[in-house]
N, C-alpha and C positions, 0 to 999 in steps of 0.2 A: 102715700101712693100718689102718682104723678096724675093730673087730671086731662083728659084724652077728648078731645070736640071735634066735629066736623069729620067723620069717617063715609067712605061709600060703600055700602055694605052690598055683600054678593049677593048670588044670582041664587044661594041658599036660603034665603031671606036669615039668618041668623043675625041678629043685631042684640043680643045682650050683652051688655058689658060685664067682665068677669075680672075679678080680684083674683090674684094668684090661687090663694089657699080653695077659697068659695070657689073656682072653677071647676081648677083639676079635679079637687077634691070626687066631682061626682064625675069622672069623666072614668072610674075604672076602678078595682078595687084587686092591685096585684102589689105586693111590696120586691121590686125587682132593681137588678144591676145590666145596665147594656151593654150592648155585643153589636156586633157587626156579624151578618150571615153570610157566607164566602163561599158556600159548596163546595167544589173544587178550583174556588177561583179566588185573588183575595178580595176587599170590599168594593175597592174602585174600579173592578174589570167585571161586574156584577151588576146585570140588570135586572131592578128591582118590576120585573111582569107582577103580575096579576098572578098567575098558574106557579109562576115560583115561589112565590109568597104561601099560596094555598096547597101545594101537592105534594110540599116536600116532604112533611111527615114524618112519622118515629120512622117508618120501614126506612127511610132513606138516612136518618141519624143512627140507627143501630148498624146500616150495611158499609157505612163510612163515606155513602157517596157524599151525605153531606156532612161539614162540619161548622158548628159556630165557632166563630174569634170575639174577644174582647174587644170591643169600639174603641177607641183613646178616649178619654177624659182632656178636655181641653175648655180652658178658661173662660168666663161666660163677656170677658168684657167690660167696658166701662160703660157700655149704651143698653145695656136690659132695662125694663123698665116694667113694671105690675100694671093688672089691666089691661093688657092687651084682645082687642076684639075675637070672639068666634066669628071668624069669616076666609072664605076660599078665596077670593080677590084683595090681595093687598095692596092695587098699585095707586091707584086713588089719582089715577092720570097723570103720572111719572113716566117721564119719557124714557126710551129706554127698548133694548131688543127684547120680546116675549120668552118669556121664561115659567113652565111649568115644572113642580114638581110634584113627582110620585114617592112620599117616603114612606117605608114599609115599615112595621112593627110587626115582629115574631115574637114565640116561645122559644127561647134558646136550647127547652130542651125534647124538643120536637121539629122545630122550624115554621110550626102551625102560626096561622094570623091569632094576631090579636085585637079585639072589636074592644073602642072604646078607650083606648091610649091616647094623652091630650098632647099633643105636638104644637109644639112654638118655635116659630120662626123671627126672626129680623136682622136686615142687612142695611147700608150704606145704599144712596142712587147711585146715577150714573157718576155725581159730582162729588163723590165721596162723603155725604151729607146722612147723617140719620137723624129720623125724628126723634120727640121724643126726649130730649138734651136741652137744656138750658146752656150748654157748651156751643152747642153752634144755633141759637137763637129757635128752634125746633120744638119745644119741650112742649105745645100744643097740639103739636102735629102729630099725627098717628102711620102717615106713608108706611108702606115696604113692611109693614110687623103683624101676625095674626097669630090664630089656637087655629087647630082643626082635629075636631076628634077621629082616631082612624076606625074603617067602616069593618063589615063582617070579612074585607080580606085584610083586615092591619094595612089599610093605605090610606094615609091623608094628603090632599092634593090642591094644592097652591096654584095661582095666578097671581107670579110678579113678574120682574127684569130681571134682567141680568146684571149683575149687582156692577156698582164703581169700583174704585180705588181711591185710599189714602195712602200718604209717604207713613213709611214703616211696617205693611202692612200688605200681604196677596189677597187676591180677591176671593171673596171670602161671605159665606153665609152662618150666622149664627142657630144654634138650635136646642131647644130643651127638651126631651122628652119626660112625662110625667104619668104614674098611675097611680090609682088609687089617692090623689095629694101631695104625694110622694114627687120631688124630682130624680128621676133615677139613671137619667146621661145630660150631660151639659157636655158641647162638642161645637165644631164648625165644621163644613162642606166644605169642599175646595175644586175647583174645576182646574182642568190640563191647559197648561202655558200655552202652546197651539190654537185652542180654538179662543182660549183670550184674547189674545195676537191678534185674528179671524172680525173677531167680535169689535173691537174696540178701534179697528178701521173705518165702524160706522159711527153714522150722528147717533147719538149724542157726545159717544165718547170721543172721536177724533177732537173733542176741543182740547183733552188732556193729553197731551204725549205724553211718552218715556213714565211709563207706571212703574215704581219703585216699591219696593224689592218685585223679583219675581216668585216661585212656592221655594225653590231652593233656599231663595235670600231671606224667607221670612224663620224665625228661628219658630216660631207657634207652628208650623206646617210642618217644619222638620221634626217636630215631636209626634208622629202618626197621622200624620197627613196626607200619605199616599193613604193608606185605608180609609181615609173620610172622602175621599174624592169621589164626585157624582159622576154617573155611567152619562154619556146626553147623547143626543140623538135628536137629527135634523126635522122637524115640525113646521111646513111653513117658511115664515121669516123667521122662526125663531126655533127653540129649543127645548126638547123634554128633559129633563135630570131627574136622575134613580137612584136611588139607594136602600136598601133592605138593613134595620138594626133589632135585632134580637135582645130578651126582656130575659130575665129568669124568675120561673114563680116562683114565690114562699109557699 
């Protein structure tokens, strides 16, 4: 396990550090496969509210208004790393446009929240850099990566940026979901080429131009990447991102 110093820990006061196994482990106790919840919509035109998350219910999986889909499985990466902190602030004073996010955990066969599902994030800054890596000189650093357990509506909810770009690669958030101990989706986020575009007009990102590939060009995105893609919504300077992913119980 990589050894993790010098983190800022959120405004949750959570500051244990947690080994994969020993984390999740108590973070849930469902043995499930993820989904993406789509209602009549697919997952990236889906905003993951509060009220959707909570009121969807059998009544609305047995009437067909709603329906779950299977999330993509998509590759965790060369930059994961164990031990990552429980905490709702990742950015640890990374510069960078504000970026929350809202990710939802359901019953896929219900659409009901689920309380207690251990959600892991991490992405790249603004300079294409992740902690974390002995690759790019990081491997002490903890920037841009946390757990957040999801609360009595299946929501866990992040303070980072909005992620960079590397050559080879669209921009791109990593993410695990876990219960029970169990990982039970490994997947990546992907935001709309548009407000990229948008975004990366400002400091810090205008020092990189021309970001290569865009979602089309990256071949990982063209494997179910329109369905990972975050709903976002203007905040501020910056930006909320949503997404709703459905669990199935054993």
């Amino acid at each position: 396990m990589l050894s993790r110093h010098g983190c800022t820990l959120d405004d949750m006061h959570e500051d244990t550090r947690l080994s994969r196994r020993a984390s999740l482990a108590k973070f849930g106790g469902l043995l499930a496969g993820a989904v993406t919840v789509g209602g009549l919509k697919t997952a990236d035109s889906l905003s993951a509210t509060d009220e959707d998350a909570s009121s969807a219910g059998p009544a609305g999986v047995a009437s067909g208004v709603v329906t779950c889909v299977l999330a993509p499985e998509q590759t965790e990466g060369p930059y994961f790393v164990e031990g990552d902190l429980v905490r709702r602030n990742v950015t640890e004073g990374k510069a960078g446009v504000p970026l929350t996010l809202r990710l939802t955990v359901v019953d896929v066969s219900t659409c009901r929240a689920i309380k207690g599902a251990a959600v892991d994030i991490w992405h790249c800054d603004a300079g294409g850099v992740y902690s974390g890596t002995s690759v790019q000189g990081t491997a002490d650093d903890t920037f841009l990566r946390g757990i957040q357990r999801t609360d009595a509506k299946g929501i866990a909810v992040f303070r980072t940026i909005y992620p960079g770009w590397y050559q080879g690669r669209t921009v791109h958030i990593h993410i695990k979901v876990s219960l029970g101990g169990n990982v039970v989706h490994t997947g990546q986020l992907y935001f709309p080429d548009t407000l990229t575009d948008a975004v990366y007009k400002r400091v810090p990102y205008n020092r990189r131009p021309n970001r290569n590939p865009r979602n089309s060009g990256d071949s990982i995105y063209r494997n179910g990447g329109k369905r990972s893609t975050l709903k976002l919504v203007k905040s501020g300077s910056g930006y909320v991102g949503s997404i709703t992913m459905g669990v199935q119980r054993s």
